[in-house]
N, C-alpha and C positions, 0 to 999 in steps of 0.2 A: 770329515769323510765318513765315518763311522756313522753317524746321524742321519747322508744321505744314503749310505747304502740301508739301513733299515728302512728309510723312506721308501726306497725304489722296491725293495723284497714287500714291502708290507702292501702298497699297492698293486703289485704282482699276484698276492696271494687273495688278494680282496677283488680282483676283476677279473682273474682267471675265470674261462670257462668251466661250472662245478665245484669250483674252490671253496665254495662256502655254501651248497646246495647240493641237495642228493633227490633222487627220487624217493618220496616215502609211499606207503598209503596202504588199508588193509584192503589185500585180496578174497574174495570168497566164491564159493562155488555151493549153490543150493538148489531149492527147489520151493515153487510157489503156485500159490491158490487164486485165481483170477477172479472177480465179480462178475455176477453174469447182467447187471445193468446198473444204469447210474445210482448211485447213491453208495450199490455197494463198496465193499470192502479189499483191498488186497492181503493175503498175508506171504511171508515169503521167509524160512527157516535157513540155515546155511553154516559153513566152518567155513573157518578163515584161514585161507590157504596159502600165507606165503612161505617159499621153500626154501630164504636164506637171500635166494639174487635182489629182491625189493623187503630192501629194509621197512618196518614198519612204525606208524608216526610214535607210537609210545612201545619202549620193549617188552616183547612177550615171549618167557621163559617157557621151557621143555617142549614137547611135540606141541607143536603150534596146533594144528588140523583136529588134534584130540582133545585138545585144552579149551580150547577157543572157538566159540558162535558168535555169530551176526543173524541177529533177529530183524524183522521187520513186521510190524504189527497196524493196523486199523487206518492202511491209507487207501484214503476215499474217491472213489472213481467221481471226477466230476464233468465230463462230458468225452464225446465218443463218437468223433466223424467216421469211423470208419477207417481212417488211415493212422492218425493220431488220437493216442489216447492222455486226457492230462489227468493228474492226481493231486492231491493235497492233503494234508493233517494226517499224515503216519509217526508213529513212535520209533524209533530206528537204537536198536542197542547191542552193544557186546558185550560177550557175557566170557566170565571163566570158571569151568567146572573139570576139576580132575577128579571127582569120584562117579559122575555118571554118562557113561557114554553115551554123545548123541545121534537118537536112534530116529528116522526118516517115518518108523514106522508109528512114532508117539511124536511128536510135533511139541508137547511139554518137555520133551530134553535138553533141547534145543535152550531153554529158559532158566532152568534149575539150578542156575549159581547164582555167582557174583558179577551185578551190571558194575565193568569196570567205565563203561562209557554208557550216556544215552542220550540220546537229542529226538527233534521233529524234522522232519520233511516238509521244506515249505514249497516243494515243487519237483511234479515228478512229470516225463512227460515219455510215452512209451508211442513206438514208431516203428510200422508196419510198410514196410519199402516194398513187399508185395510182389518180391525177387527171391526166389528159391529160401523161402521161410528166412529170410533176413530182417531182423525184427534187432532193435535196438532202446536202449531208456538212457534217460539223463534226467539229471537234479538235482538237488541242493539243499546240507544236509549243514544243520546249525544244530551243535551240540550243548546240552543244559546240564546234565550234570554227570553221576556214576561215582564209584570210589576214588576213582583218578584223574578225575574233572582238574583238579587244581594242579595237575602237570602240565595242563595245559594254559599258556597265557589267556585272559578271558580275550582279547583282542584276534585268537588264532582260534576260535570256536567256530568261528563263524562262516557260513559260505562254505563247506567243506564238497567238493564236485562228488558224485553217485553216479557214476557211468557204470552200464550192465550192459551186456550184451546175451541175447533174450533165443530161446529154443524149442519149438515144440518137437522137435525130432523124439522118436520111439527110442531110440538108442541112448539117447542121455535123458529120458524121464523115469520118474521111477511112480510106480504103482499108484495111483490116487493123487497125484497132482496135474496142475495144469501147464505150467511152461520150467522149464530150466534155467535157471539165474547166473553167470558166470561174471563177476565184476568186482570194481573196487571202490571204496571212500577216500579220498584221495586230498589232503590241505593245499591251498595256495602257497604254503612254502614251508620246510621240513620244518618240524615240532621238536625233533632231537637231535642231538651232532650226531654228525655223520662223521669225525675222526677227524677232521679238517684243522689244521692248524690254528689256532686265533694267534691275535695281534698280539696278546700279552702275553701267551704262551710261548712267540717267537722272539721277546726280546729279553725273556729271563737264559735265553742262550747265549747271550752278549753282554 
């Protein structure tokens, strides 16, 4: 009896909906430099914003917003209908720096620590709907290395989503850039527990 009831609890616990899944992924909010024709460049500066409700893939201590950038650097415009724009080979990294605040006004603060993460963009595709400045991006963010690289299994690097939703409104840009970044990096499935009970934790209760 004893045997199935751990059976039945443990497959309850293992198929529940969220029982062993959370939402992760880092938040950010920046501001970026557009290419003004093919070949060029994008670059794109930002803090990583989450405020405690979306836990993030690897944890990050003290003020998150003040500690913590998300860079994006040397992703190359390669072609441009008009409606959709696509990208490829950018360097994508977060950084953690508690001694120098990052300043919008110096694009180098942004960079100034520690990459605890960093990978390539193997595809980035930004998309102009053409409806009251409704501009949106997507792509796909495979991470190589950073100090913290090996928190992460090498099999969970990969394929990581880069959804942004994209702004040229006067009101959220700031001085000398081109569009406003709001979005996340987001893994196929969470990187760290999320608090969730495991199987061996539930039957050292019994």
């Amino acid at each position: 009896m004893k045997n199935l009831f751990l059976t039945t609890v443990a497959l309850f616990v293992l198929s529940a909906p969220g029982a062993a899944q959370a939402q992760q992924w880092f938040d950010f909010n920046g501001q970026a430099l557009t290419p003004d024709a093919i070949g060029g460049t994008l670059e794109m500066v930002s803090t990583i914003t989450n405020d405690g409700s979306i836990e993030t893939p690897l944890p990050l201590t003290g003020s998150i917003s003040d500690r913590y950038t998300l860079v994006i650097n040397g992703l190359q415009l390669l072609s441009d209908d008009g409606t959709m724009q696509m990208y490829a080979g950018g360097t994508i990294q977060i950084i953690e720096d508690d001694t120098t605040p990052a300043d919008f006004g110096d694009m180098s603060t942004f960079s100034d620590g520690t990459v605890i993460l960093e990978g390539t963009i193997q595809q980035f595709a930004r998309i102009d709907f053409g409806v009251g400045g409704l501009v949106s991006g997507e792509g796909s963010v495979d991470w190589t290395g950073g100090s913290r690289i090996n928190e992460i299994a090498p099999a969970d690097r990969l394929a990581w989503a880069l959804v942004v939703s994209i702004s040229t409104r006067a009101s959220v840009l700031i001085d000398g850039y081109d569009e406003n970044w709001n979005g996340k990096v987001e893994p196929g499935d969470p990187i760290v527990s999320d608090g969730a009970t495991t199987w061996g934790q539930l039957k050292k209760t019994y």
